[in-house]
MARTORMI-251401 format. One record per residue: residue number from 1; x, z, y of N, C-alpha, C in turn. Coordinates in Angstrom, 2 decimals. Each point is the difference from the previous one (the first is absolute). Example, Ala and Ser with C-alpha at 12.3 -4.5 7.8 and 13.67 -1.06 7.14 Angstrom:
<recs>
REC   resi      n.px      n.pz      n.py     ca.px     ca.pz     ca.py      c.px      c.pz      c.py
REC      1     13.19      7.80     -5.69     -0.89      0.00      1.19      0.90      0.00      1.20
REC      2     -0.35     -0.72      1.05      0.82      0.06      1.19     -0.77      0.73      1.09
</recs>
This chain:
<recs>
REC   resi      n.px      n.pz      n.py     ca.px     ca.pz     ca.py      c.px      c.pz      c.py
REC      1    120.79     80.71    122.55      1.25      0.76     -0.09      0.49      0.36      1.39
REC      2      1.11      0.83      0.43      0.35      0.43      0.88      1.21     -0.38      0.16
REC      3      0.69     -0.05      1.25      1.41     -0.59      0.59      1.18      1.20     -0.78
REC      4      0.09      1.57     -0.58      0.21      0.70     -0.86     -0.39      0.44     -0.60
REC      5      0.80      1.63     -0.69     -0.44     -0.02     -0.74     -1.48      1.40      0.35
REC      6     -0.52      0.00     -1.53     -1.34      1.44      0.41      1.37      1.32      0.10
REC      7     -0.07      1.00      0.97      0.69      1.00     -0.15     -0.87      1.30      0.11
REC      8     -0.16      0.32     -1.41     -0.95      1.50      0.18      0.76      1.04      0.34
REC      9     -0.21      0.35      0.58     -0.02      1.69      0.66     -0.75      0.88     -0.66
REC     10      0.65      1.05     -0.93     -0.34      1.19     -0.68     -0.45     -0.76     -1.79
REC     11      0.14      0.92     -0.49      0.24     -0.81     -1.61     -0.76      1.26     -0.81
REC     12     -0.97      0.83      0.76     -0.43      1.18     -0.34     -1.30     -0.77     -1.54
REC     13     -1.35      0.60      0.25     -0.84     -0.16     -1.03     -0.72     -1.22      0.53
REC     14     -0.29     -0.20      1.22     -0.52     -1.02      0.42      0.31     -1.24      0.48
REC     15      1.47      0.00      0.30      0.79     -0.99      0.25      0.47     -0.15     -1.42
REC     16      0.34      0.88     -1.09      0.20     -0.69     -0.97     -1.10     -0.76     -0.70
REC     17     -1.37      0.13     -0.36     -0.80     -0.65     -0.39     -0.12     -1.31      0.98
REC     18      0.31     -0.06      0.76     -0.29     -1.32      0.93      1.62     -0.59     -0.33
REC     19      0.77      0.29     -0.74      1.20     -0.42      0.16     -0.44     -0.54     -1.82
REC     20     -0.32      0.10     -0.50     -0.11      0.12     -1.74     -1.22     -1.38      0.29
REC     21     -0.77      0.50      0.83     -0.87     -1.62     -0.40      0.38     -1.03      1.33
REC     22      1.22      0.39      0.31      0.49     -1.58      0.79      0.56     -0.72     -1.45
REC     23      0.89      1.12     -0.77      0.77     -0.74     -0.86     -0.76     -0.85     -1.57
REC     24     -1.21      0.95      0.05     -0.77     -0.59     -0.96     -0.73     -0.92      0.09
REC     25     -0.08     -0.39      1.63     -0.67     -1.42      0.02      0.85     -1.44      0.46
REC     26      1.14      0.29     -0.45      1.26     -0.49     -0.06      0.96     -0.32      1.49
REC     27     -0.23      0.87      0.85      1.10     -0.28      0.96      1.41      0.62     -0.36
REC     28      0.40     -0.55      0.73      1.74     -0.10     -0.93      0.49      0.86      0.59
REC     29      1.20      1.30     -1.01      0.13      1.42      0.43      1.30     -0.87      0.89
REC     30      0.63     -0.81      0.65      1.03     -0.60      0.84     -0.56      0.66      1.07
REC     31     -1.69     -0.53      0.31     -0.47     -0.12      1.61     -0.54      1.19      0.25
REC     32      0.08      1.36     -0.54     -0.11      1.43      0.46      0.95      0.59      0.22
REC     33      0.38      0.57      1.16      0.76      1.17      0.06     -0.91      1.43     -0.02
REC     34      0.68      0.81     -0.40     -0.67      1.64      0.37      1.14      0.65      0.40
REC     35     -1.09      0.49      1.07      1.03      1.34      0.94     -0.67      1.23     -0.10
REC     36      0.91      1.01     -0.93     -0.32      1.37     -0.61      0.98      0.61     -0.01
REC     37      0.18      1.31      0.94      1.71      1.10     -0.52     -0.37      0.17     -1.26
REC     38     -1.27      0.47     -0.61     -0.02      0.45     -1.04     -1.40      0.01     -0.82
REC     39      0.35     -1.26     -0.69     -1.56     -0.60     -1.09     -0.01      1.24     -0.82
REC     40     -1.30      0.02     -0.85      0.09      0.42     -0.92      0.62     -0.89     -1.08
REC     41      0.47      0.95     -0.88      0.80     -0.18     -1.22     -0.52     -1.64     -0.52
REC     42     -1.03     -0.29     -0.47     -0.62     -0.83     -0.94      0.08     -1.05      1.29
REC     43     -0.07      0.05      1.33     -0.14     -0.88      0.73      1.69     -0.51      0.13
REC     44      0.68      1.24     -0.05      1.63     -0.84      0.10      0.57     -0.78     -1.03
REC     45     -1.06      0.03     -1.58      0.50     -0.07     -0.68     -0.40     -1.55     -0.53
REC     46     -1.44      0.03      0.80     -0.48     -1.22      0.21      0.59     -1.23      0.92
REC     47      0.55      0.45      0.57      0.59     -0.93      1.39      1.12     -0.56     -1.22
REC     48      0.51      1.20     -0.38      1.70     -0.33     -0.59     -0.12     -1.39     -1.16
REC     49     -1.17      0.47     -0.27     -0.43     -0.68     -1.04     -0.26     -1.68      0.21
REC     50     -0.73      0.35      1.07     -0.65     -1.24      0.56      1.01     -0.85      0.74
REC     51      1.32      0.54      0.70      0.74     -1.02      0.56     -0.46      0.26      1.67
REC     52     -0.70      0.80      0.61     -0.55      0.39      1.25      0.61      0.69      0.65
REC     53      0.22     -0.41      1.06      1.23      0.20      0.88     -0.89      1.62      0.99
REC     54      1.22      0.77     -0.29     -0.90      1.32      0.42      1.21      0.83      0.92
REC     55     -0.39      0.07      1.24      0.71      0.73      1.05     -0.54      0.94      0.37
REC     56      0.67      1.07     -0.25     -0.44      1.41      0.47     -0.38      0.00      1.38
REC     57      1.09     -0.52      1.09     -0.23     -0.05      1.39     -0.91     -1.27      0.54
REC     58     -0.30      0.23      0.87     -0.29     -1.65      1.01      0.96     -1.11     -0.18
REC     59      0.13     -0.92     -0.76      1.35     -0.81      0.29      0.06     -0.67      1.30
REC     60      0.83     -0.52      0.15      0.02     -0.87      1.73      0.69     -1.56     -0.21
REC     61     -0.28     -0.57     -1.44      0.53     -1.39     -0.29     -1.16     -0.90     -0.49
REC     62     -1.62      0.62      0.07     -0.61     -0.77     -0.24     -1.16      0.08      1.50
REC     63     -0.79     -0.72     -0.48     -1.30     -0.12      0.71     -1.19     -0.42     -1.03
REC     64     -1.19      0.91      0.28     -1.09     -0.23     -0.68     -0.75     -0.55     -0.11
REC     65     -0.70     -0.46     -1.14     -0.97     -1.58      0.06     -1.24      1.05      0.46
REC     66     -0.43      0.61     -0.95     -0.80      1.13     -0.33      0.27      2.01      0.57
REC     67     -0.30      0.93      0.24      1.01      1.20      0.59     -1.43      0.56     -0.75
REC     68      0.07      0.50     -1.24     -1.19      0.77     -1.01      0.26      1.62      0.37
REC     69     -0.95      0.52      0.89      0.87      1.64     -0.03     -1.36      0.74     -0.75
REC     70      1.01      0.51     -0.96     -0.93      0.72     -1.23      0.73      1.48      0.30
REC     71      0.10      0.61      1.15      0.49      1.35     -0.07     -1.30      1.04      0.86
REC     72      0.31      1.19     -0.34     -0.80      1.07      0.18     -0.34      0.16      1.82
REC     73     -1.34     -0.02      0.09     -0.27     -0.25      1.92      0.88      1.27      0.75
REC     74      0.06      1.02     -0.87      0.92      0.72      1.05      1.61     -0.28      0.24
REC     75      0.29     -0.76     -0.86      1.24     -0.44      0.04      0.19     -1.33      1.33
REC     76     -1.09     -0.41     -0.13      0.28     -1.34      1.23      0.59      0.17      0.80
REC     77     -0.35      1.10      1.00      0.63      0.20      1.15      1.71     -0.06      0.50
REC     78      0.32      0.90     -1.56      1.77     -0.27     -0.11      0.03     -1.54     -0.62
REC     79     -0.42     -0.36     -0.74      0.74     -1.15     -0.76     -0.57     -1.69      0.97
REC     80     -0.70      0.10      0.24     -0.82     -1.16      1.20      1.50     -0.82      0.95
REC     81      0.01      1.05      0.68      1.66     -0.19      0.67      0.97     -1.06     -0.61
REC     82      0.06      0.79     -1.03      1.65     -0.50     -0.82     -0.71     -1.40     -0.40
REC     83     -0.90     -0.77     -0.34     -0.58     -1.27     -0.33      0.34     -1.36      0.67
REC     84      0.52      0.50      0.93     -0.10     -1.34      1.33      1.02     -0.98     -0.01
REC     85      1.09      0.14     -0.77      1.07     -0.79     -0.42     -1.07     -0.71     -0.76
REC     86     -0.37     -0.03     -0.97     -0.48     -0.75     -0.68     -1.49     -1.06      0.23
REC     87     -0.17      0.24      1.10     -1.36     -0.66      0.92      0.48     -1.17      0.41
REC     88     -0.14     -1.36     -0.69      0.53     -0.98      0.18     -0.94     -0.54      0.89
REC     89     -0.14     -1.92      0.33     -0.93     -0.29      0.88     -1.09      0.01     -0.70
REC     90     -0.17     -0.34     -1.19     -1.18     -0.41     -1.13     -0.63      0.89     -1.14
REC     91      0.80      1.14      0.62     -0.43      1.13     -0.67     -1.40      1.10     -0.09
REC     92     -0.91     -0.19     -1.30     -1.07      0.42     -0.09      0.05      1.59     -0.27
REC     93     -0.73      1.21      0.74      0.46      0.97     -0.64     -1.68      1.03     -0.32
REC     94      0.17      0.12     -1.33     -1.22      0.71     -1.13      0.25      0.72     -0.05
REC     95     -0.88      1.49      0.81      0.04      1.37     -0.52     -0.98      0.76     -0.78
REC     96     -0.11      0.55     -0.38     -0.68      0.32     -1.43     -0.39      1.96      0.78
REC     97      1.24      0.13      1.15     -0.24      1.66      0.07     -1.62      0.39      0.67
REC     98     -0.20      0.84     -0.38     -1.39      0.44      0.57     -0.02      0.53      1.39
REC     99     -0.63     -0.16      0.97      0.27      0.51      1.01      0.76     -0.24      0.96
REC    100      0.77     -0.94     -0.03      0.85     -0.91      0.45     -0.50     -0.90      1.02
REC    101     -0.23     -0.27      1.27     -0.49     -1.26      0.61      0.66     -1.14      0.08
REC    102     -0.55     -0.76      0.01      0.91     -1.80      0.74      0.88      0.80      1.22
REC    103     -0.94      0.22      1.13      0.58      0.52      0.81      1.12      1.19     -0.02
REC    104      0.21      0.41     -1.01      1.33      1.09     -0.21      1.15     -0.59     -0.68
REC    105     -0.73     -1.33     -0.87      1.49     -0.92     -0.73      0.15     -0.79      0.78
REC    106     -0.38     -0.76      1.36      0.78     -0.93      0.71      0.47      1.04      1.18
REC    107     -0.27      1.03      0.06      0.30      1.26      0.95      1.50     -0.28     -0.47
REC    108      0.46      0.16     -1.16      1.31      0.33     -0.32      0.90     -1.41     -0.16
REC    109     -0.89     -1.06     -0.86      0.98     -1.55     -0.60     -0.63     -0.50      1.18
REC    110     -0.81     -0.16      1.08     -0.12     -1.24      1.24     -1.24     -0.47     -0.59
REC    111     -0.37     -1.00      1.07     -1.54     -1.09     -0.52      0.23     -0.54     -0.92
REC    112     -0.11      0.25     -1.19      0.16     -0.86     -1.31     -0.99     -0.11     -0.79
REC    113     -0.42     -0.83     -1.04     -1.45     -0.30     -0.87      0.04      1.35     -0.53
REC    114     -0.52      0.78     -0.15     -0.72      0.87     -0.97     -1.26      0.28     -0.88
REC    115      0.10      0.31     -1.01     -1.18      0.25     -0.75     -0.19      1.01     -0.65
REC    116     -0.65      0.99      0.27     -0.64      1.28      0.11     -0.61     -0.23     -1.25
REC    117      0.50      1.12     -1.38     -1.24     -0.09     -1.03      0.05      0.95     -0.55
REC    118     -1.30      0.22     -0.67     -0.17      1.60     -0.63     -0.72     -0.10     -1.62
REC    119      1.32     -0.02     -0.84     -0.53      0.38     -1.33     -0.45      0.92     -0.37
REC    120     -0.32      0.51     -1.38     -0.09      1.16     -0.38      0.50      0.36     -1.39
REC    121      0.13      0.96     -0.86      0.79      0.58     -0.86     -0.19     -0.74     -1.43
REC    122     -0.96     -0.98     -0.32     -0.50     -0.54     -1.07      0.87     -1.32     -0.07
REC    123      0.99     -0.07      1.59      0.89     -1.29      0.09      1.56      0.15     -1.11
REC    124      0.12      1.65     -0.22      0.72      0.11     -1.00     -0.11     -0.61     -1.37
REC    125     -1.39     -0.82     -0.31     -0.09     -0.48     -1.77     -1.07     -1.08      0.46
REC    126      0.78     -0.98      1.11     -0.30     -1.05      0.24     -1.79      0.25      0.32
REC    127     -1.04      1.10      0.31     -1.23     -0.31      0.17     -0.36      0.80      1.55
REC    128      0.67      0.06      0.40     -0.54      0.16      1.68     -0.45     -1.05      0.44
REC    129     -0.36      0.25      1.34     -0.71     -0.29      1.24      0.60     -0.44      1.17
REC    130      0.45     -0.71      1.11      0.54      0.39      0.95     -0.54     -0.98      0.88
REC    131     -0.17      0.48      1.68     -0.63     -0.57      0.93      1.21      0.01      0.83
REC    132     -0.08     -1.56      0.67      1.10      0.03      1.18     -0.24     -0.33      0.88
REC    133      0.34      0.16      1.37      0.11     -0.74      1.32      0.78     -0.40      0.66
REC    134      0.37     -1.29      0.45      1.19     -0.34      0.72     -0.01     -0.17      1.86
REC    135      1.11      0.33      0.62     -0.10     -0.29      1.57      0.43     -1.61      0.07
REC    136     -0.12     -0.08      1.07     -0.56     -1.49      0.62      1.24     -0.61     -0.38
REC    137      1.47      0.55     -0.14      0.98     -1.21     -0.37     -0.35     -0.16     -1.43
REC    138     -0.39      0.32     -0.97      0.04     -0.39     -1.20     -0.90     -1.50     -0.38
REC    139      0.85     -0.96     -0.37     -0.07     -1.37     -0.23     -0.87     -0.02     -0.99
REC    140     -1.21     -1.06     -0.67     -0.35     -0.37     -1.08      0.67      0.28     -1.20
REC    141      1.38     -0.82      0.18      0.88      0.39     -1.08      0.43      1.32     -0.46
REC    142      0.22      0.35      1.02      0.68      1.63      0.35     -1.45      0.75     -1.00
REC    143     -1.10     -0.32      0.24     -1.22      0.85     -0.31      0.01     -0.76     -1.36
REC    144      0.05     -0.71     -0.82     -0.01     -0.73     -1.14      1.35      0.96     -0.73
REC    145      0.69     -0.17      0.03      1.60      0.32     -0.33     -0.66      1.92     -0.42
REC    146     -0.22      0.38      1.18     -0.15      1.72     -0.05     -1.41     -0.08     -1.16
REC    147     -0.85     -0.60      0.20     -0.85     -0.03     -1.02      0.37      0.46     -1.78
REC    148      1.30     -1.59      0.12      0.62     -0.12     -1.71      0.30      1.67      0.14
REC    149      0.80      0.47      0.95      0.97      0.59     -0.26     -0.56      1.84     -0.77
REC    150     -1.36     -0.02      0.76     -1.16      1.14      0.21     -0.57     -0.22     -1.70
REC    151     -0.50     -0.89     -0.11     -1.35     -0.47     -1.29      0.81      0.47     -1.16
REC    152      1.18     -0.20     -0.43      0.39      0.77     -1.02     -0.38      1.18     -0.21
REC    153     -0.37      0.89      0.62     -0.58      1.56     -0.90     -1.96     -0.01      0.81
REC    154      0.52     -1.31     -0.44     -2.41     -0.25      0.30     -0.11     -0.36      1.44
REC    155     -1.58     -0.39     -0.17     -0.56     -1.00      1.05      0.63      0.39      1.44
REC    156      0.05     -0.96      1.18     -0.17      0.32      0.99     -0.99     -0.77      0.72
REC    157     -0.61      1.63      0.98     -0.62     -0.32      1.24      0.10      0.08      0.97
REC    158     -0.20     -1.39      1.00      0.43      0.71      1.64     -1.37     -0.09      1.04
REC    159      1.12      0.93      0.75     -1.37      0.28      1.30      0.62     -0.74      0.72
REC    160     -1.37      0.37      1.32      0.17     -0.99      0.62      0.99      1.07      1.67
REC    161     -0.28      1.14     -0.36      0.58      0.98      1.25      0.70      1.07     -0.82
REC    162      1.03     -0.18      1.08      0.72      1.87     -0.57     -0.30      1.34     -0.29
REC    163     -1.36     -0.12      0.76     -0.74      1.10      0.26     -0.76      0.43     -1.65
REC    164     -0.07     -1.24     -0.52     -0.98      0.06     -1.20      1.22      0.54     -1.36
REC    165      1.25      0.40      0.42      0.82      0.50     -0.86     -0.26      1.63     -0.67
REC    166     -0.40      0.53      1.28     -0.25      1.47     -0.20     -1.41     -0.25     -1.05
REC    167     -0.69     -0.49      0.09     -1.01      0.08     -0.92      0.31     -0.64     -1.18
REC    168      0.51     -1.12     -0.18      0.93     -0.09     -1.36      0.86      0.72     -0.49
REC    169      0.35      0.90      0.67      1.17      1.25     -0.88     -1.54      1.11     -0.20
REC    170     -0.74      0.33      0.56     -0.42      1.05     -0.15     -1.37     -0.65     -1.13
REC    171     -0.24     -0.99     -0.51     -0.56     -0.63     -1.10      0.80     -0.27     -1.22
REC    172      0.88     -0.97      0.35      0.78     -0.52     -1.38      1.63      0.91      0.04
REC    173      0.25     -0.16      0.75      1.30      1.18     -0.07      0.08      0.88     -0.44
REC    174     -0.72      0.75      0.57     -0.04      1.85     -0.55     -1.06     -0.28     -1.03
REC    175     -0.76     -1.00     -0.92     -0.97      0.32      0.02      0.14     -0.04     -2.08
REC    176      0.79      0.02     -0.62      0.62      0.78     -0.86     -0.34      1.22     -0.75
REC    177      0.44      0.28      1.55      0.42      2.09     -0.04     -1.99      0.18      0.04
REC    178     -0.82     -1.10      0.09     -1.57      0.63      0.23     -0.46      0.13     -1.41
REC    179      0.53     -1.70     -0.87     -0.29      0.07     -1.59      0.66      0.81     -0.90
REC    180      1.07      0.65      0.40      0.91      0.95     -0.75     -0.89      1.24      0.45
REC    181     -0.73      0.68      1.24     -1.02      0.86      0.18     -1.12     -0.23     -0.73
REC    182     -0.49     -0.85     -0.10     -0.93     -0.01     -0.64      0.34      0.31     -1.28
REC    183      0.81     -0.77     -0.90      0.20      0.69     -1.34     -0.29      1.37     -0.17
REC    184      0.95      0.89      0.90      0.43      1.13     -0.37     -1.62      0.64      0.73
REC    185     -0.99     -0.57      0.58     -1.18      0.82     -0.19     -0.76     -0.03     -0.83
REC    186      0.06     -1.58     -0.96     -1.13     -0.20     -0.63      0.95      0.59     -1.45
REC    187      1.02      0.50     -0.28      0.47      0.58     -0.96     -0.17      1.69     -0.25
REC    188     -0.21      0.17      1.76     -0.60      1.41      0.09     -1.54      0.65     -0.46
REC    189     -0.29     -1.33      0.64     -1.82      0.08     -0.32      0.04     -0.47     -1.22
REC    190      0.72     -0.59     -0.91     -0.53      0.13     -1.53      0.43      1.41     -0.54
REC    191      1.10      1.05      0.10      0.31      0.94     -0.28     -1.29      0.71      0.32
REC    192     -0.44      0.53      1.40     -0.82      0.36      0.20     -1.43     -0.07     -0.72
REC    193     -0.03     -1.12     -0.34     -1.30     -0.56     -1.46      0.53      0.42     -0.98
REC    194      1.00      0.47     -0.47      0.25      0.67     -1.54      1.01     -0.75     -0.72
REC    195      0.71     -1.06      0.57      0.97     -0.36     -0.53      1.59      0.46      0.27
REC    196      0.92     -0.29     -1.18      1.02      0.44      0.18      0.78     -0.21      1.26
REC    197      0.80      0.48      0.89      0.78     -0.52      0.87      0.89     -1.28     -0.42
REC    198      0.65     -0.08     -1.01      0.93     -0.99      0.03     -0.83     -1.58     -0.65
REC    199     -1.51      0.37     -0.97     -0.42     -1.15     -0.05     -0.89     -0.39      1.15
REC    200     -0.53      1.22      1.11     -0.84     -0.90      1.25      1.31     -0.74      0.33
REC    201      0.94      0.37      0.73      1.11     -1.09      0.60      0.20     -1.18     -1.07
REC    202      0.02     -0.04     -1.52      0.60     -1.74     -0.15     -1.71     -0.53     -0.03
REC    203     -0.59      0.74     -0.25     -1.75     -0.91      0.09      0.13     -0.84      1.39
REC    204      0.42      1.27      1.47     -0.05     -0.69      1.24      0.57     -1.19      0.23
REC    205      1.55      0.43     -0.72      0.94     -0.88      0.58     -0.16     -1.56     -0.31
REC    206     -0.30      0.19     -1.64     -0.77     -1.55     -0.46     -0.86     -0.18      0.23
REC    207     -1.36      0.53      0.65     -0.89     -0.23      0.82      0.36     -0.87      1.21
REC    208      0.73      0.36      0.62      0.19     -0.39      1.27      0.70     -1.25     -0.46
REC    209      1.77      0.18      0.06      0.63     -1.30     -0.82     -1.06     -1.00     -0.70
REC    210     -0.91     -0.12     -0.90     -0.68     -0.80     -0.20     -1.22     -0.75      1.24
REC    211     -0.35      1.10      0.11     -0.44     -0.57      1.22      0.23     -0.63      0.69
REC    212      1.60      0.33      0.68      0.16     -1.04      0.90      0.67     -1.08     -0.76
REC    213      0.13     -0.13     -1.23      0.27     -1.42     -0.51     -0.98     -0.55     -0.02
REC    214     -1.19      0.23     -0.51     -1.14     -0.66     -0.08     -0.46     -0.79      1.24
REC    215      0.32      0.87      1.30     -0.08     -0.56      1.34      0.80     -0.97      0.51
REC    216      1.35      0.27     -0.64      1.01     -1.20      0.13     -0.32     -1.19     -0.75
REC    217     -0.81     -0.37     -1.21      0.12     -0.72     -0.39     -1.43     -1.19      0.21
REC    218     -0.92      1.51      0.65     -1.20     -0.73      0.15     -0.28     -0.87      1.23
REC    219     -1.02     -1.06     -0.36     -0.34     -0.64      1.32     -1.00      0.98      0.84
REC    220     -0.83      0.85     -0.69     -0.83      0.45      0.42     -0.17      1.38      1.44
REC    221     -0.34     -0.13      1.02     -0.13      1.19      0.63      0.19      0.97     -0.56
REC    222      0.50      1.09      1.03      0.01      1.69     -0.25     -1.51      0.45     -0.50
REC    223     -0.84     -0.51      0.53     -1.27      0.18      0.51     -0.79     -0.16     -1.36
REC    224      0.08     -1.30     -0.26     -0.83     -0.77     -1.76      1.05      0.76     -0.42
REC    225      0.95      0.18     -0.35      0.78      0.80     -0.97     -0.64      1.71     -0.60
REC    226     -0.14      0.41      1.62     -0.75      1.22     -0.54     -1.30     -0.08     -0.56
REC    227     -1.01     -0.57      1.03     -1.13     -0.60     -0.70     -0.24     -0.40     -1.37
REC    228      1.49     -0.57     -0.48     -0.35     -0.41     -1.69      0.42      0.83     -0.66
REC    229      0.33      1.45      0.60      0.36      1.09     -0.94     -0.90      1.09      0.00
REC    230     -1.16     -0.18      0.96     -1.07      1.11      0.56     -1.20     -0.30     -0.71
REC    231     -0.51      0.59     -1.05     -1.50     -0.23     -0.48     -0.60      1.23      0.41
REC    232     -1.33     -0.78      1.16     -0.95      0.68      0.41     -0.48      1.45     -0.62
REC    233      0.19      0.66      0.59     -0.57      1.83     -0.94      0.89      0.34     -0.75
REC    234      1.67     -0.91      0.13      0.84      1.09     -1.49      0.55      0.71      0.93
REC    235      1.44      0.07     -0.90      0.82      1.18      0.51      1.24     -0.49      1.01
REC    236      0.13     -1.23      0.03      0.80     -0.93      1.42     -0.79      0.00      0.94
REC    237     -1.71     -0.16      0.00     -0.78      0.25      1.27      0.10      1.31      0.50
REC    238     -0.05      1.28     -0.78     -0.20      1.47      0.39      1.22      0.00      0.52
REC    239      1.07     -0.63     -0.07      1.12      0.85      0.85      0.23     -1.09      0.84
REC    240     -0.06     -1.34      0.06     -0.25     -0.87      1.01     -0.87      0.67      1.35
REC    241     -0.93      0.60     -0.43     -0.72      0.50      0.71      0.43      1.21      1.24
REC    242      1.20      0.72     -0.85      0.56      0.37      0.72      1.16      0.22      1.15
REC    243      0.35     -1.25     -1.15      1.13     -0.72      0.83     -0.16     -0.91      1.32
REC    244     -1.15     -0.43     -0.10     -0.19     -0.90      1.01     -1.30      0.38      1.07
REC    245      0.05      1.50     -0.19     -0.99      0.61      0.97      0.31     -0.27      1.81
REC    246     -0.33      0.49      0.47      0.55     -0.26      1.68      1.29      0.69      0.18
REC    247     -0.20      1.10     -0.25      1.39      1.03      0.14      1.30     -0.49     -1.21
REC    248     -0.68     -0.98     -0.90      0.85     -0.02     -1.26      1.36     -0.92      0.14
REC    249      0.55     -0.69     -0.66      0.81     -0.44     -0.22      1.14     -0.88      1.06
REC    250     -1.61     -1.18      0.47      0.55     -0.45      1.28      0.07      0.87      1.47
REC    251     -0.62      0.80     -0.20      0.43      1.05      1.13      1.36      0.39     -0.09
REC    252     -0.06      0.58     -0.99      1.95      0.71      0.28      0.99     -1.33     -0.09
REC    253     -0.13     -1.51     -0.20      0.71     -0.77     -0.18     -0.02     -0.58      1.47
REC    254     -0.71     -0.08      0.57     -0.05      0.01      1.30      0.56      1.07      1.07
REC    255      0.04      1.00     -0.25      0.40      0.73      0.70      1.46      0.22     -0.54
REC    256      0.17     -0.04     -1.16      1.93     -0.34     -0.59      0.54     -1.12      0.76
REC    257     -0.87     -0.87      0.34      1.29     -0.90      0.10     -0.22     -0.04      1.25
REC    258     -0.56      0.78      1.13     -0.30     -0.50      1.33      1.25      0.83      0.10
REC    259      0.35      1.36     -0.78      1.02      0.59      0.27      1.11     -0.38     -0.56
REC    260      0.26     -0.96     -0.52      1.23     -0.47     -0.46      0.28     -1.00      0.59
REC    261     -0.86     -0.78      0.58     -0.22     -1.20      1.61      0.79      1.06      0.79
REC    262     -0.93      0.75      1.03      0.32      0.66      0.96      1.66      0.57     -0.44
REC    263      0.76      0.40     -1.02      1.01      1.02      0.05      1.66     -1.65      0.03
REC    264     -0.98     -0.91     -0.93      0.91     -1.47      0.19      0.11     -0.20      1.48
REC    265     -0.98     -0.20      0.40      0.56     -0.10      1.57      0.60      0.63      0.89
REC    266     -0.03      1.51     -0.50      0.65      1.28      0.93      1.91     -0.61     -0.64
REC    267      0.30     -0.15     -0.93      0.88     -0.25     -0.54      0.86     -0.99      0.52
REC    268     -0.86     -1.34      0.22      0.36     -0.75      0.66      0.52     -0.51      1.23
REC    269     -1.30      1.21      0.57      0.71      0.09      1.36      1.71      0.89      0.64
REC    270     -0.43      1.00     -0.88      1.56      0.70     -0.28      0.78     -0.54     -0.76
REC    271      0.30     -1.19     -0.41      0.83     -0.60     -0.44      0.68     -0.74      0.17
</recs>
């Protein structure tokens, strides 16, 4: 536990899902504050509900066990500032914004523990991803504590350098918006084969969705997984075949994410 209380910053889609499975794994709505001018509706209505003490502004009568900032990276720059009342001595602070450095949040609150982490959009229904890294003040505890606080919308992983962030946003972060592309090609390419438009998309969509349950649930590699769906000479080998040519699949996935690496770090640095 922490010397106060957790105080999230921003109460948007992602701070609210991280706010929904603090409470569902029973921390007590007493030890949250949220600071939001303006939640959405269902989120104000949730707080009201819940007994969660919710200040539009920065207050200046507490100090934070926890400082959770779940707000939008272009917003940091103004809102970073106004935080520093609340930077107690023991205060851990978890940012979630993309693009954001250690070095730009103690730029603004001083040398304080930080922990740098990067979910992604599946943290909305509790099944994301998120990788973190902390700078050198962050305590055992401090790194235990941010852990609980993260694992509610799915696993976490940490690195071991900051540097290895940009490649975790440009893998598991953005990397969503790659399986939501894919749908919408392999729904194209069944149209293109003679099927209707609206049944290639739910064939895809439960294609995929199953899929990756099957992957979630299995022990088994990506690898034996496909393998136990590929019989030699059918019709998963003929397009396997094409998929996994030199130029094929892992080519452009490689070259996607070197550019979604490279544009995380341009970001970063301007940030």
């Amino acid at each position: 536990m922490t010397s106060g209380p957790v105080v999230l910053v921003g109460a948007g889609h992602m701070g609210g899902a991280m706010m929904r499975g603090w409470l569902a794994s029973g921390t007590e709505p007493g030890t949250i504050v949220v600071v939001d001018p303006t939640p959405p509706p269902a989120m104000a209505e949730l707080l009201n509900s819940e007994g969660i003490r919710h200040c539009p502004a920065v207050p200046d009568d507490l100090a934070a066990g926890a400082l959770v900032m779940a707000i939008k990276p272009q917003l940091m720059g103004t809102v970073l500032p106004g935080l520093k009342p609340m930077i107690g001595p023991d205060t851990v602070c978890v940012s979630i914004a993309a693009g954001t450095t250690i070095g730009t949040i103690t730029g603004h609150l001083g040398d304080i523990p930080v922990v740098r982490a990067m979910p992604n959009m599946a943290a909305m229904i509790g099944r994301g991803v998120t990788a973190a890294v902390t700078n050198d003040k962050v305590s055992e505890k401090q790194r235990e504590f941010a852990n609980a606080l993260l694992v509610v919308t799915g696993p976490v992983e940490w690195v071991g350098t900051e540097d290895q962030i940009d490649a975790v946003t440009a893998l598991s972060g953005s990397g969503p918006a790659y399986i939501f592309h894919l749908v919408e090609c392999m729904a194209e390419a069944g149209r293109k084969a003679g099927l209707d438009a609206d049944m290639a998309m739910r064939l895809a969509r439960a294609t995929v969705s199953g899929a990756g349950e099957l992957l979630h649930r299995s022990d088994d590699d990506a690898a034996d997984l496909r393998r136990s769906v590929t019989s030699p000479g059918g019709t998963t080998a003929a397009a396997l075949d094409i998929l996994m040519r030199e130029d094929g699949l892992q080519a452009l996935f490689d070259e996607a994410i070197a550019a979604a690496k490279n544009r995380a770090h341009e970001l970063a640095e301007h940030g």
